[in-house]
C-alpha positions as CSV (number, residue, x, y, z in Angstrom):
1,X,-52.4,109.7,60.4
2,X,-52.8,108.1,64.1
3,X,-56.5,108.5,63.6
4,X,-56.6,106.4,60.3
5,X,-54.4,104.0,62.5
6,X,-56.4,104.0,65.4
7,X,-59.8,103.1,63.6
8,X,-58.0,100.6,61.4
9,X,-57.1,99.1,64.5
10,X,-60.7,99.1,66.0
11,X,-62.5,97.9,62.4
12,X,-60.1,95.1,62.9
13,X,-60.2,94.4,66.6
14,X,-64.3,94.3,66.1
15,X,-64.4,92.5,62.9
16,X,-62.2,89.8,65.4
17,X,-64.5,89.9,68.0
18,X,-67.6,89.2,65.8
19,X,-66.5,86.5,63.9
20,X,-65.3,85.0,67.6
21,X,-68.9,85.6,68.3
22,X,-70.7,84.3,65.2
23,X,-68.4,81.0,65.4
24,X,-69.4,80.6,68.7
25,X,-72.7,81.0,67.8
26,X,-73.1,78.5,65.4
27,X,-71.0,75.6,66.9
28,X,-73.8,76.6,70.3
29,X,-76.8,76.0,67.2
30,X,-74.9,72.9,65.8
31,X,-75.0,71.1,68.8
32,X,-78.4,71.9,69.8
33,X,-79.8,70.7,66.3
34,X,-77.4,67.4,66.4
35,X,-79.6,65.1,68.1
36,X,-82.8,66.3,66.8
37,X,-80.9,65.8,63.2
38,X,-80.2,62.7,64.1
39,X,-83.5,61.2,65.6
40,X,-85.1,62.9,62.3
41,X,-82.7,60.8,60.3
42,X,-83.1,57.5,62.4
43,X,-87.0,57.6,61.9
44,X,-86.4,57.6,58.0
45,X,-84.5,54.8,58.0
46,X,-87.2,52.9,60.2
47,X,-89.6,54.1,57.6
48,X,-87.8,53.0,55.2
49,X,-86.6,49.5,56.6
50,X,-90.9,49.3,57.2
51,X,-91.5,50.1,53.1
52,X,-89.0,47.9,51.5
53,X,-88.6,44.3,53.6
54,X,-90.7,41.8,54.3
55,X,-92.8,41.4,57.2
56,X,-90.5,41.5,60.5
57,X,-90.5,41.0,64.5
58,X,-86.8,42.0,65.1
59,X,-85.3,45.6,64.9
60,X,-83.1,45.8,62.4
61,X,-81.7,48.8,63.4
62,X,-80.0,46.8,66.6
63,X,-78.8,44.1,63.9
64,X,-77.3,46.2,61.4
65,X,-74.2,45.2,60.2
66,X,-71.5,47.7,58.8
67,X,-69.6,46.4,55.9
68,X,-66.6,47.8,54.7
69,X,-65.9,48.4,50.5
70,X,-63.6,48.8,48.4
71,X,-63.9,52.3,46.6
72,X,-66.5,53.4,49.1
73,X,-66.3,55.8,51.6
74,X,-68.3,55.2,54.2
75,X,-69.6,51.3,55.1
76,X,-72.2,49.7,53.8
77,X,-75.1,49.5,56.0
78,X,-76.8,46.2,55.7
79,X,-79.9,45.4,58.0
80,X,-81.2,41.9,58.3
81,X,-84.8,40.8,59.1
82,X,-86.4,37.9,60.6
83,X,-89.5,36.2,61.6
84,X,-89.8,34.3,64.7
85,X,-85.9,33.9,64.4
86,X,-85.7,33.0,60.7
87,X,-84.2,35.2,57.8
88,X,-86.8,36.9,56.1
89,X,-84.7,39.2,54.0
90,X,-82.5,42.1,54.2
91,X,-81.8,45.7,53.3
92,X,-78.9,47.0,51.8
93,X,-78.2,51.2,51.3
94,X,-76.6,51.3,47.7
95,X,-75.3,54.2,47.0
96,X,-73.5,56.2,44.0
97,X,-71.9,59.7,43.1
98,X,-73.2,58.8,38.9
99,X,-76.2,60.9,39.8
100,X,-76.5,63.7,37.3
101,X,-76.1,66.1,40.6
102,X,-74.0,64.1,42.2
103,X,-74.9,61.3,45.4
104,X,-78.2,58.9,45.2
105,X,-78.7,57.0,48.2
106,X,-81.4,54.3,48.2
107,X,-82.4,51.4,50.4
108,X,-83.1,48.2,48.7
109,X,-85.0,44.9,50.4
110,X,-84.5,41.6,49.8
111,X,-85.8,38.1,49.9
112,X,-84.1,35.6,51.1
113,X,-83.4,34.6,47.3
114,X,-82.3,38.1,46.1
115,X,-85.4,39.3,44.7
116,X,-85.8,43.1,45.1
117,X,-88.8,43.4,47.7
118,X,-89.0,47.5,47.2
119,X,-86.7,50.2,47.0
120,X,-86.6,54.0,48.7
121,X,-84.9,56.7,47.8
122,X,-83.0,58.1,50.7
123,X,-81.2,60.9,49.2
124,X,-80.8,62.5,46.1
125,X,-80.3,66.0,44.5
126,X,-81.5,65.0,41.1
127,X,-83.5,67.6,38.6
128,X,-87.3,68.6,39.8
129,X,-89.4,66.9,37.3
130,X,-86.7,65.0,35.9
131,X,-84.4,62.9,37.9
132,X,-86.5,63.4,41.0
133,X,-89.1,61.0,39.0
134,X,-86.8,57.9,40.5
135,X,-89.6,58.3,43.2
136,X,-92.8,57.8,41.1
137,X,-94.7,54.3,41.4
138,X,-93.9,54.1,37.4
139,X,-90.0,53.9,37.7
140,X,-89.8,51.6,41.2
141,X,-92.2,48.8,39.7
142,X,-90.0,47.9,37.3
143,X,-87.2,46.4,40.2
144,X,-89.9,44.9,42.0
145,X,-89.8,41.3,42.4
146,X,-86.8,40.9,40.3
147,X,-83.7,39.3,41.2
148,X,-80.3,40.9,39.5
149,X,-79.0,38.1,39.2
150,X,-81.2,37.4,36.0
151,X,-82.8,41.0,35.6
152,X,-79.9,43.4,34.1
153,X,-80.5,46.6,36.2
154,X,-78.8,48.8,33.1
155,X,-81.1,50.5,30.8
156,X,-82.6,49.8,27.9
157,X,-80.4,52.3,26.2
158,X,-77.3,50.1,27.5
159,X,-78.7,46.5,26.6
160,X,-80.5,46.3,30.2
161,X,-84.0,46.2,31.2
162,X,-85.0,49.2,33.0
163,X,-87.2,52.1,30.8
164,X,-85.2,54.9,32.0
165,X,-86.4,58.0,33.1
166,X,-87.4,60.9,30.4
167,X,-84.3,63.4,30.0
168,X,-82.8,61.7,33.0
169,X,-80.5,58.8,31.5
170,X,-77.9,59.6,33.7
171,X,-80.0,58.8,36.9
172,X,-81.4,55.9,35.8
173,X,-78.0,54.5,35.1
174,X,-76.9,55.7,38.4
175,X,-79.8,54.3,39.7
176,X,-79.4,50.7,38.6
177,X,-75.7,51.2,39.7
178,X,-76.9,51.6,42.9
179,X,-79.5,48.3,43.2
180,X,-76.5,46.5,41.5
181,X,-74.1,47.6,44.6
182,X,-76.5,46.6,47.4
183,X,-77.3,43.0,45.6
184,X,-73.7,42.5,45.1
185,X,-73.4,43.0,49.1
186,X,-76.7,41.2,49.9
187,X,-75.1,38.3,47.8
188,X,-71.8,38.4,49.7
189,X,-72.8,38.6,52.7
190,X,-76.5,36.4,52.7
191,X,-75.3,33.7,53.8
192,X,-73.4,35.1,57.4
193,X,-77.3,37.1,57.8
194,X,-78.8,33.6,57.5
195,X,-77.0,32.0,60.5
196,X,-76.8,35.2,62.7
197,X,-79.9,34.1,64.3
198,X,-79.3,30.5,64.4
């Protein structure tokens, strides 16, 4: 009986002493992987920022202002760009849990009247082949050099204007939602971004 005991005992004792070890492990691998995760995150959004605003000679990144929502989470991120110290635009991460799998994260540029610029997707965990299409040329043309303040971002399906994706309804209205969230902050907040530099 003390032998089942004693080698109870020890499965536990090592079984303690692993897990101590694998913990360990992986908080050591965490941190070395932080920074890299973050400079690898940092150097999308410059990307980004690059693809959907105007051109730009300050660094947006320095300028950002973080906005906070109602309903939201985490803030808004809203980066402004100018030219030789005028306002040139800006761009505004709109975000949404509405995706079919759950969060789409986009970053949307502005003109200085609200027109859409261009759009990239930052993150998304939509269908391959399906909602993953909110990429394509096709679907991102059709929010190009509109302003939402006269263009309804809903789809067609839902008296809007956007063709929405085959089989992926659901991320197209998220989607839109999305564009519709970073105009509606772009709107509030344009005119603070146009006297920053002044």
């Amino acid at each position: 009986m003390s032998k089942k005991k004693d080698t109870f005992i020890n499965m536990v004792v090592s079984l303690f002493v692993i897990t101590i070890i694998s913990g360990f492990s992986l908080g050591f691998v965490n941190d070395l992987t932080l920074e890299p995760k973050a400079k690898a995150k940092l150097e999308k959004k410059v990307n980004a920022l690059k693809l959907v605003l105007p051109t730009f000679d300050n660094n947006p990144v320095e300028d950002v202002l973080l906005i906070q929502v109602e309903n939201i989470k985490v803030s808004v991120e809203v980066y402004p760009a100018y030219q030789s110290n005028e306002f040139v635009g800006a761009a505004i991460i709109g975000s949404t849990e509405k995706g079919f799998s759950g969060l789409i994260k986009i970053m949307v540029g502005f003109k200085p009247d609200g027109t859409i610029q261009n759009i990239a997707v930052l993150e998304q965990k939509e269908t391959p082949g399906l909602g993953t299409k909110m990429k394509d040329e096709k679907f991102l043309a059709q929010f190009r050099d509109k302003n939402p303040a006269s263009y309804n971002l809903k789809v067609t399906k839902d008296g809007g204007e956007v063709d929405a994706l085959t089989g992926a309804t659901i991320t197209s209205r998220a989607f839109g939602e999305a564009v519709q969230m970073a105009f509606d902050e772009f709107v509030k907040n344009n005119g603070s971004l146009i006297r920053l530099k002044n």
